[in-house]
Each structure stands twice: as structure tokens, then as C-alpha cells.
N, C-alpha and C positions, 0 to 999 in steps of 0.2 A: 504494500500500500504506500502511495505517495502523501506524507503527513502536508496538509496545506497551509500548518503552522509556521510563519515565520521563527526560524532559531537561529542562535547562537550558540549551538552545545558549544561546551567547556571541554576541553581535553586536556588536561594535566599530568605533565612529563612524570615518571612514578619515581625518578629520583631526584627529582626538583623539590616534591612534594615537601619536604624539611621544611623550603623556604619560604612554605605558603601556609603550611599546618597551625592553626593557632590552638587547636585542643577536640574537643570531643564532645557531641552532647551526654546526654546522662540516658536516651539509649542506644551510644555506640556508633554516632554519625560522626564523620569526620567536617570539622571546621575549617572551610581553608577562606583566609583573607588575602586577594591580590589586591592592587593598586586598582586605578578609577580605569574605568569602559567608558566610550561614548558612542549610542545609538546615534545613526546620521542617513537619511533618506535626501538631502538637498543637492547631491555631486548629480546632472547631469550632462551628455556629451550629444551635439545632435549627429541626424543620420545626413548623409550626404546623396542625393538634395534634401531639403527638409521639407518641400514639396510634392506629391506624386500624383498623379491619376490613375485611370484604370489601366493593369497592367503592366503600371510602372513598378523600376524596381529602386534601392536604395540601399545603403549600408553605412552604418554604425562601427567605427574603432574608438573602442576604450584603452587608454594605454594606463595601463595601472600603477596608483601612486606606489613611490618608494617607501612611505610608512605601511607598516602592516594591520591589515585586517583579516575580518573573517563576510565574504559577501555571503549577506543574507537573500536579496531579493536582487532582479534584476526585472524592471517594469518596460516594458515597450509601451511608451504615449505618442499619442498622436489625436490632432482632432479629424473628426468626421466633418465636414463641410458640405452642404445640402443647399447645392445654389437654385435647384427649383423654387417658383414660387407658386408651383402647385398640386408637387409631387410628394411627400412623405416616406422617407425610406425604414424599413422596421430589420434589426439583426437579432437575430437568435444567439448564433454562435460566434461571438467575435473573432474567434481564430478561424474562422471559413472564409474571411473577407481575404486572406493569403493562399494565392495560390504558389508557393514556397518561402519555408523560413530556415536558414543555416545558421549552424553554431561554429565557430572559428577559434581557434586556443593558438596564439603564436603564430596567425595567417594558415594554420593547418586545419583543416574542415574535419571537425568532429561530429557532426550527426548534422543531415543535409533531408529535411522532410520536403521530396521533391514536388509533391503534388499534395490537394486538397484531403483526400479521404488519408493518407500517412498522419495528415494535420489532424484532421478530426478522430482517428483513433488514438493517436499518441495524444489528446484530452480528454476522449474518454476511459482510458488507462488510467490518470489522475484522478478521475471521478468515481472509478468504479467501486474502490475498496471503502470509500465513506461511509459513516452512517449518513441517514437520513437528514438530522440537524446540520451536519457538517455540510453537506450537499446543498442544503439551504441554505446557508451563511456566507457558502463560501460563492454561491451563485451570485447573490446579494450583492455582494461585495464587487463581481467580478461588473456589473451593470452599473453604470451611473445612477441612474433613477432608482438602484435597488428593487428591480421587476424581478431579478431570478428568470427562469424558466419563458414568463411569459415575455419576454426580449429588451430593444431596448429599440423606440423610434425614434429620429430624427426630424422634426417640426420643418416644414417649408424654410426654406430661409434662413434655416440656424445649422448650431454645429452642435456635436457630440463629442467629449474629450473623454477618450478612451485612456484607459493606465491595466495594461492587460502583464499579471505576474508571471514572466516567461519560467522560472525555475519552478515553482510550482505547478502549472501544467506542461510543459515542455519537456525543461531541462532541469529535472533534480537532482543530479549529480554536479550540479555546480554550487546548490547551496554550503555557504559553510568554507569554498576554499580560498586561500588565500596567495597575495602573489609570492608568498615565502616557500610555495610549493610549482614553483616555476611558472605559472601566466605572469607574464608581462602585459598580451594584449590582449583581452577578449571582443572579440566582432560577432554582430550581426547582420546577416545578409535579409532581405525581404523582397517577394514581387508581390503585386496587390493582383486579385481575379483578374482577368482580363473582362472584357465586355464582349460575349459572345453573341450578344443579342436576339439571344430566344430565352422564351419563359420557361422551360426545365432547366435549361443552362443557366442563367443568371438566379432562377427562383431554387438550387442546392445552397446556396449562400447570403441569400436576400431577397426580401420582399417589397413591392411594393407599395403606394396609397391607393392606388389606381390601375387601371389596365394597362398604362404607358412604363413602357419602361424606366425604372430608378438611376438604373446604373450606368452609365455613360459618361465622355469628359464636359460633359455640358451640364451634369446635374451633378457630378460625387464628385470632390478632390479630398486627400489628406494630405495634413498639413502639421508642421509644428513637428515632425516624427522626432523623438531622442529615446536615449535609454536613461533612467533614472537608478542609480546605485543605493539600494540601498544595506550598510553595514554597520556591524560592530568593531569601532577602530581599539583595540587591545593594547594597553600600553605595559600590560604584563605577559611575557613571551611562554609562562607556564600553562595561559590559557590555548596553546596553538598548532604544537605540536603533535601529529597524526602521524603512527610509523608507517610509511610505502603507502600511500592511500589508494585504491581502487576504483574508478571508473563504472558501475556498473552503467549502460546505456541501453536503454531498451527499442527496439527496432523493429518498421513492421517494411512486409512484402506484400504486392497486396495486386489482384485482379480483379479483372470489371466482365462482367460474363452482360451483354446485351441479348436481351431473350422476352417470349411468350411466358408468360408466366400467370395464366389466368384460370386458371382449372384446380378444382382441387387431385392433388396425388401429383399432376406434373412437378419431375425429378431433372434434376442437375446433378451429372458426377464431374467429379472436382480432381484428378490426379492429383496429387500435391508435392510428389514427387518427383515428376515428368515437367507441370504446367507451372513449377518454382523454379528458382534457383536451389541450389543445397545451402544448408544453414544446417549449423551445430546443435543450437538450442535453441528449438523454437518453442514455447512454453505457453503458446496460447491459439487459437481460431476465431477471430469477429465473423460473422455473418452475417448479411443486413441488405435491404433491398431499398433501393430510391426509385419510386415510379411514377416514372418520369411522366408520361401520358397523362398521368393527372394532374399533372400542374400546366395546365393550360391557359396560363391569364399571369401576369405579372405579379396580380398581386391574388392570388389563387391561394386557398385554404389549407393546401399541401405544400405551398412553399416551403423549403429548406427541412421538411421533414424525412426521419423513414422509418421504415418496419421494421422488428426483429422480435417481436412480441410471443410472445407463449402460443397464442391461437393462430399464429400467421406462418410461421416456419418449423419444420419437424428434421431431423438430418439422422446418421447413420454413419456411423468410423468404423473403417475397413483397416486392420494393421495386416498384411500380407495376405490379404485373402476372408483373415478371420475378422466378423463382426465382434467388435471392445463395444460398442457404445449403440443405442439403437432406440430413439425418440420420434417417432416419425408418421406417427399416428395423429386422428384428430382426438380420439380418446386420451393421447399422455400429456395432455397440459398439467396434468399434477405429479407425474413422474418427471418431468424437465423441473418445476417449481423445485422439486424437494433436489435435483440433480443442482442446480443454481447454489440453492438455499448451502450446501451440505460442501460443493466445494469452494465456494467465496469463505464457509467457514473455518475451512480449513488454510484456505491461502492467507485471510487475513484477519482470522481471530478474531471476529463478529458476524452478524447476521447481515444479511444483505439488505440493503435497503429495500423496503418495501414497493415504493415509489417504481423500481424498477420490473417491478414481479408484477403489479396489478395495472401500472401505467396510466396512474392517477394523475399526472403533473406534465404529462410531456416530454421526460424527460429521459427515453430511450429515444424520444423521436429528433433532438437537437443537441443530446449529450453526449449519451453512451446504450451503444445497442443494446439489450439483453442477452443475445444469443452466442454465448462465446464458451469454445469448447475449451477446456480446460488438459493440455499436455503438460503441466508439469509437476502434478498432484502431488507436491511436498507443501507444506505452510514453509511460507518464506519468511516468518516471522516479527513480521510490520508489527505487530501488536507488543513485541520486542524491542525498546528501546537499545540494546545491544546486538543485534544478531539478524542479518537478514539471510536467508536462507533461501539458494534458486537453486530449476535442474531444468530438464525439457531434452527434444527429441531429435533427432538429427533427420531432413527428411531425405537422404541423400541413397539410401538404397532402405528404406523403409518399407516404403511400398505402402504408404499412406494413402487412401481412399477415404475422399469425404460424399456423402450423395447427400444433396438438400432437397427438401420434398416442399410442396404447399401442399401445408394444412388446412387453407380455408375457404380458396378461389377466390379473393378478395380481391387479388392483382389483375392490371390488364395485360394488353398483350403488347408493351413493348415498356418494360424494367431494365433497370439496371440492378442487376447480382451482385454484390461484392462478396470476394473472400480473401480474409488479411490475414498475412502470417504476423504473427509476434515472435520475435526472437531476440536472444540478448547478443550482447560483445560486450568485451572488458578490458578496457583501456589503463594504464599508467599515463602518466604527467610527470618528465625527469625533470625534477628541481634544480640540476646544475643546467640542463641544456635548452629544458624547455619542448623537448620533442614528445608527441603524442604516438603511443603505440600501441598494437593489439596486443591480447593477450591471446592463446591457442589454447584455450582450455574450453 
């Protein structure tokens, strides 16, 4: 689970600790006193240009000061600008407004989310291990007007100042590090959607007030883009030190199957073996269907949503032949619930949110799909403040078979399929050189 808590852990060298030990309470907790912290959100650097339109791309270098810290958050702001004066634009999901967003450590490209759907599962990833409150709050938060769920519009004529937390949905493996562990420069790269100018293409990422299309360089520009740092500057080096730090980076693969899909029982086989690349450890499967046919109007009731619901998709995992896995009936909506319920509890040491099992809020349709098969069935220990713990499958002579069924005939006859691999890599950061490297594990 990705915590969406801003922190600062502490990590205290264990033979420093003399220097900081002031005594003990009375049951057995250790007392340490450093010198003064100072929290700091005001350092920001813009992106170059600091205006864009549709399509347009832009980049951000931070060159990181010489005093040390521990980076807590890294915000990408930008205003939304809505030069119509008669059009209304509405986002669901702010990260869908990118059609790619790269991460840079030393001008070396550490995780490159090349397209839309890599975006929007690498934040429903972030989403998924929450509870329900958290999922709330942290929606809240993510929306200017604090709508959550229900999005966020742009008024004729006015702007939207977006402040979207890249390390907590993105990139959380940068929380926490410091340039005393070799970044000097962290970059980001950005392109905004393009304007494909049809209502399924524009309405995956945006809605509009009207029939007429939102998104175009005559009606949308952002503006004002920078990144905003925000950190805990340490001026005691006891709080800092992490021995060899780790990278984990989690990664997806992902295909788009255009297809009929309006019948109940019509099936999709998926090789995952063959229609992938090979990957080491892939630890997860999204499934989720955008259909597209029904978003026929700009500003159409289906915009920027999709399906992965209990009653809408049933599947089947074939490991060399033999059925593991086999949901795919319209009778196992209560055999996939408890299949949900049993390994989210084990991956991440709670119950699942509700919100996503009954699809009270919306919010498998613009956050995070439901239907996600679970290859690495170890708890990785998020509910573990010391210990995360992964595994997963290599699909490379596997011989992985996925078949997706519809369960309900809901769909028409011209969808888009998705199926995403999730898989990790694990990176180092060399503190004298500054070079980013994999690890073959």
C-alpha cells in the first residue's frame, strides 16, 4: 500500500544513537533529542515553458540544494485556464489530463509513464490499498473545491489551480530521499492530451458543459506549471542516514484489445505470455473496459468513465494449461467479492474499501478498476511500518492465459479492452556517482 501521509521518518544511525539518547521513559521507550527540523513547502522551480496547450509538452529541473534534506512531497501546479465564455470544462481525474509524465534522477529516466491508461493505473495503484476514509480525504484534498469523486469544473472564463502530489500517486519511492544519497537533479518531463477531437477520445479525460467540444487551443491553456518542494530540512545528520537504500518502482504493461463486446458470455483470450513482453515480477492484472460508443456527445454521461464492476466482467487464469483461478459466471458476483475482499486483505492488512465492491461513489469508474487479479499473493506488509514484502511471476515461459468473459451484455459493440500488466524493478541510487541502476532480482 502507498501511505498518502506526508512523512519525514527518522532514521537514526545505531551508533550515533549515544549522541542523541537523552534517557528512557518509565515503559522502556527510548528518548532521543536532536537539534531543531524545519518543515518548508515555499522552494518552487518552474517548468520550461510555463505555458502549454493541448499536446504541448514541458519540463521541470530541480537542481538540489547543497544543505540536506529529506523530500517529503513533490507537487506539480499548474493553472487550468478556460478561455471559453460559454463552454465549462469538468475533470474527474487530474492525472488523465497527461498524456505522459517522466521521472528523471541525474538526467537518467527512471520511470517514463508513456501513455494515458500506464497514468491512470499507476493512481489507481495509490488508491487501491486505502480505506474508505482515507480514499475520501485524500480525494478531497486532491480537488480544489474538495468535490472528491464527483470532479472538479472549470467556470467559463476562469481558471483552476491545480497542486497534484506527484510522490504520493506516482512516484513513492522518492519520498523521504535526500541529495546526500546522490540526486543532485530531479526532472520532470510532461505532454498534456492532445486534442483528438472526437467525443470518446477527448471524453477518456474530460468532459464537457455542452455538446461542443472543451478541449482545444482556443478554449484550454495551462499555465503557471512548476514543481513545488516540499521538505524537512535536518540540521541533525542522525536523522538521515539509510544503509544502501532501494528503489522499489512499480511498472505496468498494458494492451488495448478494440472489440464487440455486447453479448453476454462473449470471451476474450488474452496470451500474456506471447501478446507481452517478458517481465520478472509481475504481481498484478487490471482489467477494465472504456466504451467508447457511449460516449457520444462531449459532454455525454459516460465521459471519462469505465467498467470493471462485479456484474460486468467474469475472467479465468490458465497457468500452462491448468485452470488457478475461474470467476466467470453471472452467478459468482459473491465468489469474486469475497476473492477481492480476502486478497486486498492479505496484501494490505485491511478490508477493502467498500466503495469499490458495491460502486457507491464512482469511484472504480475514474479511480481504480475493481477487477484486478492478484499474482503475487504474499502480504507485502504496508500495514508494517518496517517491512514491505513483494514476489510475483515471470510471464516469460509461463504460459499465462487470461480469458475475460461479459457477464452482463451491458457493453456495445465497439469497446475498448484493457489488460495491464503490473510489475516491479529495483533500482539503487550511487551516492558517490549518482548513477541509476537495475537490480536482476
Amino acid at each position: 500500500m502507498i501511505k498518502y501521509i506526508m512523512s519525514s521518518k527518522n532514521y537514526v544511525l545505531a551508533q550515533a544513537k549515544k549522541n542523541v539518547l537523552a534517557g528512557h521513559t518509565y515503559d522502556g521507550k527510548e528518548v532521543l533529542k536532536v537539534r531543531p527540523n524545519l518543515f518548508e513547502n515555499f522552494s518552487t522551480v518552474f517548468f520550461n515553458p510555463q505555458t502549454i496547450y493541448t499536446g504541448g509538452s514541458a519540463r521541470c529541473d530541480v537542481n538540489m540544494r547543497t544543505e540536506d534534506y529529506n523530500l517529503n512531497e513533490l507537487l506539480l501546479e499548474f493553472d487550468q485556464v478556460n478561455a471559453s465564455a460559454t463552454i465549462t470544462q469538468t475533470v474527474f481525474n487530474p492525472f488523465m489530463l497527461f498524456s505522459e509524465i517522466k521521472l528523471l534522477f541525474n538526467d537518467q529516466v527512471c520511470v517514463h509513464l508513456d501513455n494515458q491508461e500506464k497514468i491512470f493505473c499507476t493512481v489507481a495503484e495509490a488508491l487501491r490499498g486505502l480505506s474508505k476514509e482515507e480514499t475520501k480525504s485524500l480525494l478531497q484534498t486532491l480537488m480544489p473545491s474538495f468535490g472528491g469523486v464527483a470532479g472538479e469544473t472549470t467556470a467559463v472564463s476562469s481558471t483552476t489551480k491545480w497542486s497534484l502530489p506527484l510522490s504520493t500517486f506516482l512516484f513513492p519511492f522518492i519520498r523521504d530521499i535526500s541529495p546526500s544519497q546522490g540526486l543532485q537533479k530531479l526532472s520532470v518531463e510532461v505532454r498534456m492530451q492532445p486534442n483528438v477531437a472526437t467525443t470518446d477520445g477527448n471524453g477518456r479525460f474530460i468532459a464537457s458543459g455542452t455538446t461542443s467540444n472543451c478541449y482545444s487551443d482556443a478554449t484550454i491553456s495551462f499555465s503557471n506549471m512548476q514543481c513545488r518542494l516540499v521538505y524537512t530540512k535536518h540540521s541533525d545528520p542522525f536523522l538521515r542516514a539509510v544503509p544502501s537504500p532501494l528503489i522499489p518502482v512499480q511498472k505496468y504493461a498494458d494492451r488495448m484489445y478494440n472489440l464487440s463486446f455486447n453479448a453476454a458470455g462473449v470471451q476474450k483470450r488474452v496470451q500474456l505470455g506471447t501478446e507481452f513482453s517478458s517481465y520478472r515480477n509481475i504481481n498484478g492484472l487490471y482489467v477494465y473496459i472504456y466504451d467508447k460508443a457511449k460516449v457520444s456527445a462531449y459532454n455525454d454521461a459516460d465521459c471519462c468513465k469505465v467498467d470493471s464492476d462485479l456484474t460486468l466482467l467474469g475472467y479465468e487464469l490458465k497457468f500452462k494449461t491448468r485452470t488457478v483461478l475461474k470467476m466467470d459466471a453471472t452467478t459468482d458476483k459473491g465468489r469474486k467479492a469475497k476473492y477481492y475482499y480476502d486478497n486486498h486483505f492479505k496484501r494490505f492488512g485491511r478490508a477493502i474499501n467498500s466503495d469499490l465492491i458495491d460502486n457507491s461513489t464512482n469511484l472504480t469508474k475514474f479511480f481504480v478498476p475493481l477487477t484486478y487479479i492478484d499474482l503475487q499473493s504474499v502480504a507485502n506488509g504496508s500495514n508494517d511500518n518496517d517491512r514491505l514484502v513483494y514476489s510475483g511471476i515471470s510471464n516469460k515461459d509461463a504460459e499465462l492465459e487470461l480469458i475475460i468473459t461479459n457477464t452482463s451484455g451491458a457493453y456495445s459493440t465497439d469497446c475498448y479492452l484493457y489488460v495491464v500488466l503490473s510489475y516491479l524493478e529495483f533500482h539503487t541510487l550511487n551516492p558517490q556517482t549518482g548513477v541509476v541502476s537495475e537490480l536482476q532480482i
